[in-house]
C-alpha positions as CSV (number, residue, x, y, z in Angstrom):
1,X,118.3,98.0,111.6
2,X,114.9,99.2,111.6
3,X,111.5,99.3,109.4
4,X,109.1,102.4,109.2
5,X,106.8,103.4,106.6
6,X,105.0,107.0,106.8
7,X,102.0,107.3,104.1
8,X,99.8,109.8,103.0
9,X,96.2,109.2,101.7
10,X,93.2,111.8,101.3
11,X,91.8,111.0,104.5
12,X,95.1,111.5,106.5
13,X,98.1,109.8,107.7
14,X,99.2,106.0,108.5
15,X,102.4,105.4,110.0
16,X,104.1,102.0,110.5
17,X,107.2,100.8,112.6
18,X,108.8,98.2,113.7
19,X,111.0,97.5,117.3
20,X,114.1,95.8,117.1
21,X,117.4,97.7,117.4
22,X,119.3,94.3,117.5
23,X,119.4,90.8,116.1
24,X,121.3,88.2,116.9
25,X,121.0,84.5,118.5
26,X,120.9,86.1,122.1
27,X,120.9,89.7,121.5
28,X,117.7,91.1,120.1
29,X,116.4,94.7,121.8
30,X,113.1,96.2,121.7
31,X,112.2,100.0,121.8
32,X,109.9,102.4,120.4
33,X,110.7,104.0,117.5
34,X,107.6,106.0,116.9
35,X,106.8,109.0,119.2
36,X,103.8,111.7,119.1
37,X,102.9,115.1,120.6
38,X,99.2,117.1,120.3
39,X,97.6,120.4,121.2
40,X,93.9,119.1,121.1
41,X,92.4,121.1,118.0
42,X,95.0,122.6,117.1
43,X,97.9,120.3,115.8
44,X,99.7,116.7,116.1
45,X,103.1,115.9,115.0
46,X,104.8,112.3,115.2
47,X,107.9,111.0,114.3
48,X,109.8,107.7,113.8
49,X,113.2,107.2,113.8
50,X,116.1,105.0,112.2
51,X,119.6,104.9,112.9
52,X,122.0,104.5,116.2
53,X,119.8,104.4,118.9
54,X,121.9,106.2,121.6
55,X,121.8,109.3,118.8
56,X,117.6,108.8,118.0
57,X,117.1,108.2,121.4
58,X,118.5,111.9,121.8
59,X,117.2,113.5,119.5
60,X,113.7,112.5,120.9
61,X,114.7,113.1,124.2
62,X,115.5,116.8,123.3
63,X,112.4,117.4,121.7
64,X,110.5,115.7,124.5
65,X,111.9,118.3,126.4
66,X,111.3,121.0,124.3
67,X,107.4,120.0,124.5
68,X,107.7,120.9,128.2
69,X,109.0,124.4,128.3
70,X,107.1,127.8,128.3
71,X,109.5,129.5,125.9
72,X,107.7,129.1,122.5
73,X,111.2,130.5,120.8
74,X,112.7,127.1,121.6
75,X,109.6,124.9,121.4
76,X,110.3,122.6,118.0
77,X,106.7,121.1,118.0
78,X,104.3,123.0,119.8
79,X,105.0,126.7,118.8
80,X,106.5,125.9,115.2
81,X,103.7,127.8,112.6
82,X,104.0,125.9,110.1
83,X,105.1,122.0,109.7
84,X,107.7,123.2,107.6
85,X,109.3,124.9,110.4
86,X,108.7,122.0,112.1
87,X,110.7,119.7,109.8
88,X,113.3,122.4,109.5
89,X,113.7,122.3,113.1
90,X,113.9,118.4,113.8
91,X,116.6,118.7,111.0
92,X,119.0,121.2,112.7
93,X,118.4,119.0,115.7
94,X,119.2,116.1,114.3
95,X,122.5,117.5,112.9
96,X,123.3,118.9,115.1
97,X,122.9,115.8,117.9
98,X,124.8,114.0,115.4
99,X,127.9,116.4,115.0
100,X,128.3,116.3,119.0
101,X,128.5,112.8,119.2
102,X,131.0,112.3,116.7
103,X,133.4,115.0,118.3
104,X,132.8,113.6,121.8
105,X,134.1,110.2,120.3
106,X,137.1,112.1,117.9
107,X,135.3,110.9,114.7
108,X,135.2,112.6,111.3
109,X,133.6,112.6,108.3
110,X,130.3,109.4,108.5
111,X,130.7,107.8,111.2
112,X,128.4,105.3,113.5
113,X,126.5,108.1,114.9
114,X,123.6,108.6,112.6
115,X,120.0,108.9,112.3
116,X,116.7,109.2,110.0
117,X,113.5,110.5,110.5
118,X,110.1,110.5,109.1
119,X,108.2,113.7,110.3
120,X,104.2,113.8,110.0
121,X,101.5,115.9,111.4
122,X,99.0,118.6,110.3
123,X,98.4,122.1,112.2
124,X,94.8,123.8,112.3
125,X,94.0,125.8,108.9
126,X,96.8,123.4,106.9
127,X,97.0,120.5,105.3
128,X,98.5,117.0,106.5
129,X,102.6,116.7,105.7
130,X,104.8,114.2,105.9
131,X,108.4,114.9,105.8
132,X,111.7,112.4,105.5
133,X,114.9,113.7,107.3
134,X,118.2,112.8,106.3
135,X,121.1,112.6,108.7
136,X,122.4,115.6,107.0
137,X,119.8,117.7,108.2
138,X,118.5,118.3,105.3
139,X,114.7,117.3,104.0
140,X,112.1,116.0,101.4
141,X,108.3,116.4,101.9
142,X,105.9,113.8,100.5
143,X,103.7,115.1,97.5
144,X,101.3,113.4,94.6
145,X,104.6,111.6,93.0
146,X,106.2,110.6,96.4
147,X,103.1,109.9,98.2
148,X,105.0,107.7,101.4
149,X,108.3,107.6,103.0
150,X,110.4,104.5,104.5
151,X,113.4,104.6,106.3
152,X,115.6,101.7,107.9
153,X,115.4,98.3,105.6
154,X,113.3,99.5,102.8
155,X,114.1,97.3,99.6
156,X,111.9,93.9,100.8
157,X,108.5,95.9,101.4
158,X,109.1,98.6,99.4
159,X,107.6,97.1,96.0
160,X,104.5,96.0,98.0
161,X,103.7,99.5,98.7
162,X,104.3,100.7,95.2
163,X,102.0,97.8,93.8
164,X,99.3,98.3,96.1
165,X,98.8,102.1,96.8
166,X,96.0,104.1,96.1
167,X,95.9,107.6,97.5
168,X,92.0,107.5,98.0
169,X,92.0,104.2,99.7
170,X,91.0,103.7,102.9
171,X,92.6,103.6,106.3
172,X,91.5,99.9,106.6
173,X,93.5,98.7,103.5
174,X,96.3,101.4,104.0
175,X,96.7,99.4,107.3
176,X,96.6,96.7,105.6
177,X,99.2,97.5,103.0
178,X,101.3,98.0,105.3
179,X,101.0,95.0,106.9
180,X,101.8,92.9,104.1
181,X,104.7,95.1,103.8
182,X,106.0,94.6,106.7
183,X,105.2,90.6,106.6
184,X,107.2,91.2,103.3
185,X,110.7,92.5,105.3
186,X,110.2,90.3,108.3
187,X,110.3,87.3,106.4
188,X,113.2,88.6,104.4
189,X,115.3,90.1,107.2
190,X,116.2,89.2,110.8
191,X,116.9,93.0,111.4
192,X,113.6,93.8,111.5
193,X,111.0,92.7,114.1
194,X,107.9,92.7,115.8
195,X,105.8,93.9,117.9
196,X,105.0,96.6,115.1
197,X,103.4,100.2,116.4
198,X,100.8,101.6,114.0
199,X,99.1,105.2,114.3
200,X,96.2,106.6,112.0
201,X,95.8,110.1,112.5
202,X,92.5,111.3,110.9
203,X,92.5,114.9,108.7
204,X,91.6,117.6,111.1
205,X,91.3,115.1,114.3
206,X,94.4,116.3,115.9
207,X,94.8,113.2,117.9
208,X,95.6,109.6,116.6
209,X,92.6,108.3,115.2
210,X,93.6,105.1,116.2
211,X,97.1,103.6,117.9
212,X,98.0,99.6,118.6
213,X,101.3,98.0,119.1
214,X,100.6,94.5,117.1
215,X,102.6,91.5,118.9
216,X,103.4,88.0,117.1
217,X,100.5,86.9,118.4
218,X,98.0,89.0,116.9
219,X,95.2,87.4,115.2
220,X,94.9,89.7,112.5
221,X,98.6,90.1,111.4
222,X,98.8,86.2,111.4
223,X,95.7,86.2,109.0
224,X,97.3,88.3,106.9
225,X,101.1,86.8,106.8
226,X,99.3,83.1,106.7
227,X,96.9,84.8,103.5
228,X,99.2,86.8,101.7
229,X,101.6,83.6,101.3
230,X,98.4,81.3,100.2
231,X,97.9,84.1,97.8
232,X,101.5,84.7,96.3
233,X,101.5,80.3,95.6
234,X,98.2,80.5,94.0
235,X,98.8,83.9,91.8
236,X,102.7,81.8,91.1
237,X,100.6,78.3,90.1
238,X,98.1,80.2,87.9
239,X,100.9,81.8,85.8
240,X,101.3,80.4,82.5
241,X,103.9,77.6,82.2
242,X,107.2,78.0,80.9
243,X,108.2,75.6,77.7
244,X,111.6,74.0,76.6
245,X,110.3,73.4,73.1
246,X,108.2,76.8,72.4
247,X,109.4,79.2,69.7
């Protein structure tokens, strides 16, 4: 299982994701699950991925790939227009990726072969979009009412975010948001592990604004996991007592 959290806020995109593919007593795996391309001044798409790691790990592969040829009429990322195209793309690719792999192995219907991914970026002249695509293919784009996107174990941090966004916030607190959210779903489930990778990218910066992997030893996420625990006892203790004898 796996934990990623795309967000939209006025001054751009923060993207979150954990790095475990495994758990177990003795068999826990790390790997990336968040990837990024850019065109300096003129675009930056990034995706993260949930699902069978053989299938996300070729699906990324293939657009890797893509990123490196001449021939703009296959290039997913860096000839796409529009990041609508772009989404559209990554969709038939991931469909597609997933239909091969379950004729190779005889399978019909849903099988083991799946994956999910958050697509983000912003091309010159446009606005920042973030996208969630299903295994199907198929995809939703974030808007005013559906302002961020998770994908892999969602249920434990999921509330946090809905609690604590605010589209005009800052990158600082959407970082942190996502932090406790993500302190939230480690605590709650062994499937989901650190080191985390976090990216800000910036409106019209078409780079990451800033990147960092954050390990179990980071001073800041144990602040904030040590804090946000002292702070859900005390907000528990000040709630008003419940009574056996009151009407």
């Amino acid at each position: 299982m796996t934990y990623c959290v795309g967000m939209l806020v006025e001054k751009g995109i923060v993207m979150m994701s954990d790095t475990r593919t495994n758990s177990g007593v003795d068999n826990i795996s790390v790997f990336r699950k968040m990837f990024h391309w850019n065109v300096p001044g003129e675009r930056i798409i990034s995706v993260m991925t949930a699902g069978n790691l053989a299938t996300t790990q070729a699906v990324i592969s293939q657009l890797e790939e893509r990123t490196k040829t001449p021939d703009d009429r296959i290039n997913t990322l860096l000839g796409a227009p529009t990041m609508f195209q772009v989404a559209t793309e990554i969709g038939k690719l991931v469909r597609e990726t997933i239909s091969e792999r379950q004729s190779a192995n005889g399978l019909t219907g849903k099988g083991k072969f799946t994956a999910s991914v958050i697509v983000a970026g912003q091309i010159a002249g446009m606005e920042p979009r973030l996208f969630m695509v299903y295994p199907e293919g198929n995809f939703i784009e974030a808007s005013f009412d559906t302002p961020f996107f998770q994908i892999g174990e969602t249920k434990y941090g999921r509330p946090i975010i809905i609690r604590g966004y605010d589209r005009s916030m800052s990158f600082e607190d959407a970082v942190k948001l996502l932090i406790v959210s993500f302190d939230s779903t480690l605590k709650a489930n062994l499937s989901v592990g650190l080191p985390l990778d976090l990216m800000v990218i910036e409106r019209d910066a078409f780079a990451p604004t800033h990147e960092k992997r954050i390990a179990q030893d980071d001073p800041y996420f144990q602040a904030i996991s040590s804090s946000w625990g002292d702070a859900l006892k005390s907000a528990f203790h000040s709630l008003p007592d419940y009574s056996f004898y009151s009407k």
